[in-house]
C-alpha positions, 0 to 999 in steps of 0.5 A: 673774131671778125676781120682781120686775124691776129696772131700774138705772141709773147715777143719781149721776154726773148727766149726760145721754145725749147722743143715742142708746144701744144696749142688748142684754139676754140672758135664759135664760127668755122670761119674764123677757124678757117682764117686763123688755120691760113694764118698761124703758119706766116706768124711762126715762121717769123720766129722760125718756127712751124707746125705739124701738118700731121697733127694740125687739124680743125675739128668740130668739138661742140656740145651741140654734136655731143656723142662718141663719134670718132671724128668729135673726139681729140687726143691732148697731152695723153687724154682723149677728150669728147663731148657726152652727157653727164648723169642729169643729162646736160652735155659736158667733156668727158676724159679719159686715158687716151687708149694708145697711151693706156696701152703704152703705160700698161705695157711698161708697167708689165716690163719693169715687174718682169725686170724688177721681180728679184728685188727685195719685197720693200724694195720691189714695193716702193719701186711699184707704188713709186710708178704707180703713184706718178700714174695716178698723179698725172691721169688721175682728172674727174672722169678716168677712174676706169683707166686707173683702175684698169692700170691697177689691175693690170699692175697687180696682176702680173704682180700675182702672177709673177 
């Protein structure tokens, strides 16, 4: 980017954005990041719409800085993305369940076992795979098998112990 900054957004389709919409933007230079950070809040007020300052925020995500730095690391749509390396070396966005939201599903799987535990077995069954399964449908990306399992295990054993 260089000049003037542009903010575009779809004006002719005429509908309203019902609630919240995530946004990532990628710039090479800090500067350009800096211009349309200054910018994006004029054009969404245009449309009567504002950002959240609290999760607004620019930050460095270059594989040139890769590693587990907690300032290099963004939490998006429940996962938490950072730059590392892959097993030949060459630098890559790793994944995984963002811990908060790891806790969170761990936690409700353990309460609805807890509410659940006196229904019939294959109905007991279907009710767990059914949660089990939209886990794995939503968190199951290249790099995450760690959270699923860790996600399983916790299911299965307040299933054993229960």
């Amino acid at each position: 980017m260089s000049g003037d900054v542009h903010v575009r957004f779809c004006e002719r389709l005429g509908g309203r954005v019902p609630g919240a919409t995530r946004l990532v933007c990628a710039f090479q230079y800090k500067k350009d990041a800096d211009a349309f950070y200054r910018e994006l809040p004029k054009r969404l007020a245009k449309f009567h719409l504002a950002i959240a300052p609290e999760k607004t925020r620019i930050c460095r995500f270059s594989r040139f800085h890769a590693g587990h730095q907690s300032e290099s690391r963004i939490n998006f749509l429940g996962f938490e993305l950072w730059w590392g390396w892959n097993r030949s070396g060459i630098p890559q966005i790793q994944r995984r369940t963002a811990p908060k939201k790891q806790q969170a599903a761990e936690q409700r799987i353990r309460d609805w076992i807890k509410r659940n535990r006196n229904l019939p077995g294959h109905a007991f069954v279907a009710g767990l795979k059914r949660r089990l399964q939209g886990h794995y449908n939503y968190y199951g990306i290249t790099g995450n098998q760690k959270g699923l399992y860790r996600f399983y295990r916790e299911a299965l054993g307040q299933v054993s112990n229960g």
